[in-house]
N, C-alpha and C positions, 0 to 999 in steps of 0.2 A: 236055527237061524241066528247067524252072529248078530251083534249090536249095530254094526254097519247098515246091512238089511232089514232091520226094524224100524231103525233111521228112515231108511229112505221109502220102506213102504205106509209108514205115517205120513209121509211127505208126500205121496201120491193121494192118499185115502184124502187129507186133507182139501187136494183143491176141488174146486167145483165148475161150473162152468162160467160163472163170474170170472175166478181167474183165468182159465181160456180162452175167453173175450178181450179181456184184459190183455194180456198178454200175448195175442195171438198177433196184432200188428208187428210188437220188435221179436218177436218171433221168426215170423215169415221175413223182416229186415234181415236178422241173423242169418237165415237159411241160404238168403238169396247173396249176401256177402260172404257166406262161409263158399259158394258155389264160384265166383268170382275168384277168392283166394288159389282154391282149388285148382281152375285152370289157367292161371298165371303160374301156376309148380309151388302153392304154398300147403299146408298143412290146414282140417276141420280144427283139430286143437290141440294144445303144445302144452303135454306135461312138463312139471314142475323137475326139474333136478334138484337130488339135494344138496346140493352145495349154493342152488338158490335159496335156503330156506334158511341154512344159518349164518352167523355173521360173518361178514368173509375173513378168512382168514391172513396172515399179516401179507401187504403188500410191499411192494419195492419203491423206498422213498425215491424221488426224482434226483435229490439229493444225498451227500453223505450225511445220514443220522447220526447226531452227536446223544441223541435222548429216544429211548423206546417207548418212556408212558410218562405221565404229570402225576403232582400231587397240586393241588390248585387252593389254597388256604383264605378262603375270604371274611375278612372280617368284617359283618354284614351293621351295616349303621356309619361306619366310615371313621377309625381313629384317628386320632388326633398325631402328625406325623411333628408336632411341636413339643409333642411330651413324650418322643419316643426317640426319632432318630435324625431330625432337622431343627438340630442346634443356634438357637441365636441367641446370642451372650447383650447385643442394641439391644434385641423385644425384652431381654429383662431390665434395662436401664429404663424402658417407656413404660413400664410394670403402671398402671392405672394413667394412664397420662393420656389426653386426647391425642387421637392417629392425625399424623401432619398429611395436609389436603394432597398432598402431590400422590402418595400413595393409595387414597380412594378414587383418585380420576380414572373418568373410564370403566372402571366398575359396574359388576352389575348390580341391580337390586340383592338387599340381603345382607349385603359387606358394608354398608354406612348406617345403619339404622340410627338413627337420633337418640343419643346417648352414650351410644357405644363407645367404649374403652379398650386400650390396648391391653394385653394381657400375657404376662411373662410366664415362661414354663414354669409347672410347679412342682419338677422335679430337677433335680441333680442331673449334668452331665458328666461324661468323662471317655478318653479315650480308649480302643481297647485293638487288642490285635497288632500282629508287624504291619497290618494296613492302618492302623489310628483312625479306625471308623468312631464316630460319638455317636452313643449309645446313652440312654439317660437308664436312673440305678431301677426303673422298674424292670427291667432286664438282666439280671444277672448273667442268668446262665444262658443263654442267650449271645450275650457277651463272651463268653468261653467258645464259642464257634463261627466270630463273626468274621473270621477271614476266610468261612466257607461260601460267603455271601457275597454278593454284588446289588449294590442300591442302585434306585433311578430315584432321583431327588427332584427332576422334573417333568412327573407325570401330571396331564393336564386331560380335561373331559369336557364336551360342552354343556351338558347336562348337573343339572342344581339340586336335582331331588331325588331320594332316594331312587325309588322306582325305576324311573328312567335310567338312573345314573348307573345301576346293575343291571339293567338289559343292556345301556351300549357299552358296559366294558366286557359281561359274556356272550354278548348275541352279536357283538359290532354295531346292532342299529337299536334306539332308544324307542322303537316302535313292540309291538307282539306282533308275534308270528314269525320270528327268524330263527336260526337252529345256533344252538349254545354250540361254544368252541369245543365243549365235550363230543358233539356229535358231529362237528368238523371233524375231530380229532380219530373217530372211531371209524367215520364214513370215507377219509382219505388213506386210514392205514389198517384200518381190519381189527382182528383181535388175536392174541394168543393164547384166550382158554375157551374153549365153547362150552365152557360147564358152569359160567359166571359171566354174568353185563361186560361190555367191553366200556361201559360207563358206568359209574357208581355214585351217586352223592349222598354223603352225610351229613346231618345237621345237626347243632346243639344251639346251646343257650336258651331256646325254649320256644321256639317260634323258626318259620321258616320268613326268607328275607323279605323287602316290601314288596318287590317284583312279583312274589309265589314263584311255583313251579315252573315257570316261564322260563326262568335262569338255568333251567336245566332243560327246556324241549330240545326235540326235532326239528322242530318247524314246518317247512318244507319237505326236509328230507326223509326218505325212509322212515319209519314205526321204527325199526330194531334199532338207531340211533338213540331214543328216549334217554333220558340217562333213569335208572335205576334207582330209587329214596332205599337205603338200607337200614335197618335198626339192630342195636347193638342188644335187645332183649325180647326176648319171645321169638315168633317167626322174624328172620330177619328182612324178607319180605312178605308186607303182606297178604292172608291165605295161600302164602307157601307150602302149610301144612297139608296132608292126607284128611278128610274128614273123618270123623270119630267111626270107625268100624269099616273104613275102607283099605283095605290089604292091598300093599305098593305092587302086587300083579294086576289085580284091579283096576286099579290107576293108570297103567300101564299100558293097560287093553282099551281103558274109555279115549285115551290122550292119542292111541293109534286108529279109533274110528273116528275122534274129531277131526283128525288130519286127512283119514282117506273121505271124507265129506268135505274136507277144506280145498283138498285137491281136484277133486271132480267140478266145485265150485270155482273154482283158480281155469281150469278148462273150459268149462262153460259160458265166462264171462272176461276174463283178464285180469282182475283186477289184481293190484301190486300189495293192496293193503292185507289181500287173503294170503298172500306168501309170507307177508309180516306177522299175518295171527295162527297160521301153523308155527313159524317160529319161535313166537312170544310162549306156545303151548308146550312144546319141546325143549324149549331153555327151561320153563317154569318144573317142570320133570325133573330134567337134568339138576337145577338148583338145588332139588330139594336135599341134596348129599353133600355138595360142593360148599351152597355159601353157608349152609350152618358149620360147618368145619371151620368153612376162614371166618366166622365172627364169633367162632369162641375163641375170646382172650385168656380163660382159664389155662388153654394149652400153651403159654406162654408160661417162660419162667419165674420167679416171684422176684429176679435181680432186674428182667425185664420188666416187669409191673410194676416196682419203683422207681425207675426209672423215668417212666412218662408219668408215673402217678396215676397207673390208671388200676382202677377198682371195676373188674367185670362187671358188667348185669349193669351196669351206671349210666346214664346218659349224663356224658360229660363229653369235653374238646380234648384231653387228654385219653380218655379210652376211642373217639375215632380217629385221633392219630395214629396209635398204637392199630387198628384196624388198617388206616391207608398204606399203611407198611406192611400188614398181611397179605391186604388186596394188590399191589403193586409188584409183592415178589410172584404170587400165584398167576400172573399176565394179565392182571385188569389193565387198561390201556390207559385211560383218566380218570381217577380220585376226586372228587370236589367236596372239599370239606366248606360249610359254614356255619360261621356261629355269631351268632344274632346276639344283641344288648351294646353295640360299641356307639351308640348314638350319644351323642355328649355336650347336648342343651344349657344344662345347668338344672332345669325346672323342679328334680326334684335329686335325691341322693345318689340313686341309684343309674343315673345319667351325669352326674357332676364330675370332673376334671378329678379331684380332691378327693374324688371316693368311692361313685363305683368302680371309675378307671381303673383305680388303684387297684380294686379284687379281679377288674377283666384282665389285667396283666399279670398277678398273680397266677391265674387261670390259665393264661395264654404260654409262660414263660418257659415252663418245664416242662410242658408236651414238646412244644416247637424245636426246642434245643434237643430232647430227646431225640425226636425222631431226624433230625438228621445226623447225630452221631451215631444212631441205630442203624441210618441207611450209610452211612461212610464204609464202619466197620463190616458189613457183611457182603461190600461193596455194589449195591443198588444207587448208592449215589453217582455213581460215574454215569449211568443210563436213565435217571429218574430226577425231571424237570422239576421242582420245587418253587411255589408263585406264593409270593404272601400280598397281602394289599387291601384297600375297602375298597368301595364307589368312589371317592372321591377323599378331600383332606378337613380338614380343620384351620380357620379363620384365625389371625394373630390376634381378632375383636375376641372379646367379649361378650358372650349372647345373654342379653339385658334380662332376658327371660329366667337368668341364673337367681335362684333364693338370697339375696343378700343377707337378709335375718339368718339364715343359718348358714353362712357363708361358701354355700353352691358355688363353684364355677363351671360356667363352662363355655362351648366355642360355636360361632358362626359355620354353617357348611364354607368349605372351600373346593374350590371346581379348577382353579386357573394353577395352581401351584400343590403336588404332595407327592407320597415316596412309595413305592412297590421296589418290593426285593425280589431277585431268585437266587437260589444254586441249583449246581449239578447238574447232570446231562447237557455237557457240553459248555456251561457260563463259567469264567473265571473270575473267580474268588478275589475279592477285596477292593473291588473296582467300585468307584462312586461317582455317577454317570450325573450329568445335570445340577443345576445351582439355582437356588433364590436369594431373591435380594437379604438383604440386612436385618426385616421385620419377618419373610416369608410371608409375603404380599403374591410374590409373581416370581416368575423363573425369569431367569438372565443368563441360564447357557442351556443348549442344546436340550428346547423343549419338547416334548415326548408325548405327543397324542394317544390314546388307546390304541390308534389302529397301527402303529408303530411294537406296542406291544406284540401284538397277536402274529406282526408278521414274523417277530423276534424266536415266539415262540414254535412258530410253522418252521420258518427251517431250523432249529435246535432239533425239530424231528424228520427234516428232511423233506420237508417238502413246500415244495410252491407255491406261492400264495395264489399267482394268477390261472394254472391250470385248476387248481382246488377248486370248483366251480358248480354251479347245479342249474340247469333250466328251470325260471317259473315265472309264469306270468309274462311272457314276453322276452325275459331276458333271463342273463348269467348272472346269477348273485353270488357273492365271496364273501367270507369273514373280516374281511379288511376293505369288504366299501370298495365303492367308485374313484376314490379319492389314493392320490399317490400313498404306498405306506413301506416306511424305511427301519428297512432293521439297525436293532442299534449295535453294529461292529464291537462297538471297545470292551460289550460284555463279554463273548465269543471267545472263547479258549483255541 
């Protein structure tokens, strides 16, 4: 007797007439609806095809795709876009000086707190590139590829706090429960490896963002959407592993009676989530060969391992770069790397302006640059979307909260005015989209909502915002809201 038939003759022995009882009204409902079907010319029950069970494979953008997959780079706490890459030469002439009232008008709570001071970058700028993007000197190398870049200097968000502020830039809505643009991404175009997530997120810095995992569901959509947590040591997902004395024929035989029990169950009832958990059992299979392959960085050469600075085995933002370029040439469809620590209060060292900043862009400088001269040269950047950005920006105040005695600085959230970059797949290089004022208070050209983003990033991959669409609840819900959302042309190669 195989393992299938032991299965299902426990599952008999098990019930009693309780469950008969039980069970006996939607029973005879089922019987007399399957009857119904029947002589209307429909079918008792409608096995599974396998091409329902795995992810589908890539479809036909609506449009011409300029980008096949993302690398999606969030710097989770929200840097400071004043001490990186939006220059004002005024905010350092107001360097300690009370903010003149005309610029907190209107404002929301947060940006006038009683005391609060202006506060001048506290790094160097300088020009760099045949485009003369300013770049401040925490960026070196960075700066050596910044004519592969295009800034949006006027991204705006409505949301003030963390949490919210990375559900509505990955989910479109500041609410739970909507599917991250990883599983837009996967759910409008498919994937091109069925032996690995057609989503991936990685995480460093030490913690996952304030949102949780949220930043990376489903939502609504489909199970096989989820995006995938990968780690760079041990199993790379976890209990990926064979248990201790179970031989991968074994495994093999358990993983094909969970399914033909998954399938009979998929027949008996309908449900879409049992087509999701044979799937999820068959990819976990499949993985166990594929994704430890592509997350060993040792197979990498030791010119490339200098290069991002990545140290195998390490849980660092520099070794899951070095991965998102594994995962991306191998057809993973979205990368979502983040990495947590860029909240920058002042309150203590390791959030101050002056000093942890300083080691987060230390941290940040030589993977980032690496990997897109890594993906130039081997030519995956023609095809592979590149997003850098936080939740939102950093205040020209001063947050009071900063250690004066030990001279802490640091910055007010900002929501109304900060900078998101991309290259490749499809964006031309050296373009600087949108302007804030003189203090970087507020934009003053061609202001950039989220949902402007997202639809930026929909057609770079070809497709629609408005057909991308899913029933629930009543209605068609989209990545880009109810609310008009405009791509922004001028990046668009």
């Amino acid at each position: 007797m195989n393992l299938a038939n032991q299965a299902h003759q426990s599952f008999v022995e098990s019930q009693t007439r309780r469950h008969f009882l039980k069970s006996c009204p939607t029973g005879m409902g089922a019987m007399w609806l399957g009857t119904l079907a029947a002589e209307a010319g429909g079918s008792e029950s409608t096995p599974i095809a396998d091409d329902e069970i795995r992810l589908r494979s890539p479809q036909v953008p609506a449009a011409i795709a300029k980008a096949k997959r993302v690398i999606y780079l969030h710097m989770a706490g929200a840097p400071s876009q004043l001490e990186l890459f939006d220059y004002k030469p005024v905010l350092q002439e107001f360097d300690g000086k009370d903010c003149p009232a005309e610029f907190l008008q209107g404002k929301r709570s947060g940006y006038g707190r009683r005391g609060a001071k202006l506060l001048g970058s506290q790094y160097s700028f300088a020009q760099h590139g045949d485009s003369g993007a300013w770049v401040s000197d925490r960026l070196p190398r960075f700066s050596e590829v910044v004519d592969s870049v295009s800034f949006i200097h006027s991204m705006q968000t409505d949301q003030m706090t963390h949490a919210p502020a990375q559900l509505r830039l990955h989910t479109g809505n500041a609410d739970l429960g909507f599917p991250s643009i990883g599983a837009w991404m996967t759910y409008g175009l498919g994937t091109e490896n069925q032996n690995l997530p057609g989503y991936v997120v990685l995480v460093s810095g030490g913690k996952v963002p304030s949102a949780g995992k949220s930043v990376w569901s489903n939502g609504f959509l489909p199970a096989d959407y989820q995006g995938i947590q990968c780690r760079i040591k041990a199993d790379p997902v976890l209990f990926l592993s064979d248990p201790e004395g179970t031989a991968r024929p074994l495994r093999s035989e358990m993983i094909d009676t969970i399914s033909q029990i998954n399938r009979q169950t998929y027949e008996q009832i309908g449900d879409p989530a049992t087509v999701a958990r044979i799937g999820q059992f068959e990819m976990a299979f499949r993985m166990q060969m594929a994704a430890t392959e592509a997350t060993d960085l040792s197979q990498e050469t030791a010119e490339v391992q200098q290069l991002y600075g990545a140290d195998p085995g390490k849980k660092s933002f520099a070794n899951n770069c070095l991965l998102a370029r594994r995962l991306v040439e191998r057809g993973v469809r979205y990368v979502q790397l983040f990495d947590g620590g860029w909240d920058s209060h002042g309150a203590d060292p390791s959030e101050a302006i002056n000093v942890g900043f300083k080691n987060m862009c230390n941290e940040m400088d030589r993977p980032i640059a690496a990997l897109l001269k890594d993906l130039k040269r081997s030519g995956l950047l023609d095809e592979t979307l590149v997003v850098w950005g936080g939740e939102f920006g950093r205040s020209p105040l001063r947050d009071p909260r900063g250690n004066t005695e030990l001279g802490l600085m640091g910055r007010h959230h900002q929501a109304d005015a900060f900078t998101v970059w991309m290259a490749g797949g499809g964006v031309k290089g050296g373009v600087r989209h949108g302007a804030t004022d003189e203090l970087g208070f507020s934009v003053t050209e061609d202001p950039t909502p989220v949902r402007d983003l997202h639809a930026t990033m929909l057609r770079l991959l070809g497709l629609d915002q408005d057909p991308l669409g899913f029933p629930f609840e009543g209605g068609t819900h989209r990545l880009t809201g109810e609310k008009t959302a405009n791509v922004i042309e001028p990046l668009l190669a």
